[in-house]
C-alpha positions in Angstrom: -91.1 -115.0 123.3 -87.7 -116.5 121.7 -89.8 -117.1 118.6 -91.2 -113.8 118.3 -87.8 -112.1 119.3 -86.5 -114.0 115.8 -89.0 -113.4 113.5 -89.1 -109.4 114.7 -85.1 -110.0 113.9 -85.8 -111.6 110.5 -88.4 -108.8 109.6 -85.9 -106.0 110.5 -82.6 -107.5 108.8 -85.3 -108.6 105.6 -86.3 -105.3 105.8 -82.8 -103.7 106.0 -82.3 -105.6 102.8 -85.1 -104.3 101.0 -84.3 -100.9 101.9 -81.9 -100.4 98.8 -84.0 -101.8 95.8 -86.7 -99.1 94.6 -90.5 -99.8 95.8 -90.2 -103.0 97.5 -91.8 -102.3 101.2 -88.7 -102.7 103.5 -90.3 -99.4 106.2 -93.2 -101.6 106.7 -90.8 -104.9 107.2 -89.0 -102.8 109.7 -91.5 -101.2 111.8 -93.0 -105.0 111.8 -90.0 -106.0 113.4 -89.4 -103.7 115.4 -93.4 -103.6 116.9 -92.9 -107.7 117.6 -89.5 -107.5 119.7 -91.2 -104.6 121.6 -94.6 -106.2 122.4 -92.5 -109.5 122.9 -90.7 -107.5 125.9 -94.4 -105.9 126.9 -93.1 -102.5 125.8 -90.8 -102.3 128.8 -87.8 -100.6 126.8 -90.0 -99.6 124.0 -93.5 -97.7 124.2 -95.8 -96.3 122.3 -94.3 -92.8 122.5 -90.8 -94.7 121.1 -93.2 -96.5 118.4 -95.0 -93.5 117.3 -91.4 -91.5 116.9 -90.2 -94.4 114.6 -93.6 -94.9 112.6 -94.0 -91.2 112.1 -90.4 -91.6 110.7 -91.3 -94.6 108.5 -94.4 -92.7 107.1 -92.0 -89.8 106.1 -89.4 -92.0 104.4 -92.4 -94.5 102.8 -94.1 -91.3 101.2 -90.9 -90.3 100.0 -89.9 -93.7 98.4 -93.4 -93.8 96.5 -93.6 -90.6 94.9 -90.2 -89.7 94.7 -90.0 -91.4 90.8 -93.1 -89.2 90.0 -91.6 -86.3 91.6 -88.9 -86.7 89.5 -90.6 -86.7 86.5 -92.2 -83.7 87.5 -89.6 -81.6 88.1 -88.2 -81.8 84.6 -91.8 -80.7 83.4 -93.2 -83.7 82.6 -96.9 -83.9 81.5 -99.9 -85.1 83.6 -99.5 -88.2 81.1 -95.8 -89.1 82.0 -96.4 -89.0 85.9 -99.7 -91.0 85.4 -97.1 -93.3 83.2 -94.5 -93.1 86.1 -96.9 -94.1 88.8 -97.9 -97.1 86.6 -94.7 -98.3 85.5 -94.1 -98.4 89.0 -96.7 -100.4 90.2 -96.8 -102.8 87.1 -92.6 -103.0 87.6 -93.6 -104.8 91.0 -94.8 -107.7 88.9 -91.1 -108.4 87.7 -88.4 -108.4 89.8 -85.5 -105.7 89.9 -85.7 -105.3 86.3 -89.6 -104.4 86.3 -88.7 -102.1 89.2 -86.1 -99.9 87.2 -87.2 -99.7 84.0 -91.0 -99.4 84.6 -91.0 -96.2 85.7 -89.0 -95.0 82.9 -90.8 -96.8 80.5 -94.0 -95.5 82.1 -92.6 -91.8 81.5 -91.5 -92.3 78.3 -94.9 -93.7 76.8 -96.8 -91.1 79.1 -94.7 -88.0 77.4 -95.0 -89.8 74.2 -99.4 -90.2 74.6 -98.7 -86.3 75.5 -97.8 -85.5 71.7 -94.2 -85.2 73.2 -90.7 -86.1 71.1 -88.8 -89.0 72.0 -85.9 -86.7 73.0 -88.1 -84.9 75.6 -89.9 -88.2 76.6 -86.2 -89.5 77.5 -85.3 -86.7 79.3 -88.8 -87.0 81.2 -87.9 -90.3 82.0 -84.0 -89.6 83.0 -85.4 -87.5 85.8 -87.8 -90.2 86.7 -84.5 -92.2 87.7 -82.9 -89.5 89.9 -86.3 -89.0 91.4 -86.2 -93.2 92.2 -82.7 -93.1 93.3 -83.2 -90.3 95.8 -86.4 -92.0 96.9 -84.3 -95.3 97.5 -81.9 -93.1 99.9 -84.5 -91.6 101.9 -85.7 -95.2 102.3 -82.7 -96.5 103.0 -82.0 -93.8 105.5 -85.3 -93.8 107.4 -84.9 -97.2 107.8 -81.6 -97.6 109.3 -82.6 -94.6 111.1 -85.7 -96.5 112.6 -83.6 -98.8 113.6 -80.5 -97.2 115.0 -83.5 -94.6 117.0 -85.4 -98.6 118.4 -81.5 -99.2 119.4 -81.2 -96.3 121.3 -84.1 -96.7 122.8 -84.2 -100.0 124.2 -80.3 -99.3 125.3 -81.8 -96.6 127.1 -84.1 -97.7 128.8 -82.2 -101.0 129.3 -80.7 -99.4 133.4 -84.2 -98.6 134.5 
């Protein structure tokens, strides 16, 4: 039980770490965490009502986090092309680090504005929004997750006197 109790903690705090750099799955580290210490304790403090509360919570902030770049993009009129672009520079900016993960998706935008018959001007402005749609994806992750866990803290507090 001591062992699981640690690695739920190491998941959590990994996870917590995660939650500020753009794509990297820190909800899923999290609820991992959180679902070991609870089965760990036999869901005394922490049930499945409790777990369902915080996963539908994780599900909202995770969907946020992954189209938020593309939702950016789109709401400064970007083409079908640029959030197709987004979406991939996303996922091919997982393959290098922090730098893959910020410019990616901006350099997804720009060359799907550009494929669009766009100017570069319009395909950097595309792309600008594509960065305020990954920042505000990055805060919703980053505050579902310390909201998962501050909610599984409550919780077990709670129902810590029964």
């Amino acid at each position: 039980m001591t062992l699981t109790l640690l690695i739920g903690g190491v998941l959590i705090l990994a996870g917590l770490a995660a939650a500020i750099v753009p794509a990297l799955p820190a909800i899923p580290l999290i609820f991992a965490g959180i679902w070991l210490i609870a089965g760990a304790d036999r869901y005394a403090h922490v049930g499945s009502w409790g777990l369902s509360g915080i996963a539908c919570i994780g599900v909202a902030g995770l969907a946020v986090d992954l189209l938020a770049g593309a939702l950016g993009a789109k709401r400064q009129g970007a083409s079908p092309l640029a959030l197709w672009g987004t979406l991939a520079g996303t996922v091919v900016g997982l393959f290098f680090g922090l730098p893959g993960l910020l410019f990616g998706p901006f350099v997804g935008a720009v060359v799907g504005e550009l494929l669009a018959g766009k100017s570069v001007l319009r395909s950097a402005h595309v792309a600008v929004g594509t960065w305020v749609g990954l920042l505000f994806g990055t805060l919703a992750k980053l505050v579902a997750s310390v909201t998962m866990v501050t909610l599984f803290g409550a919780l077990w507090w709670w129902n810590s006197g029964k």
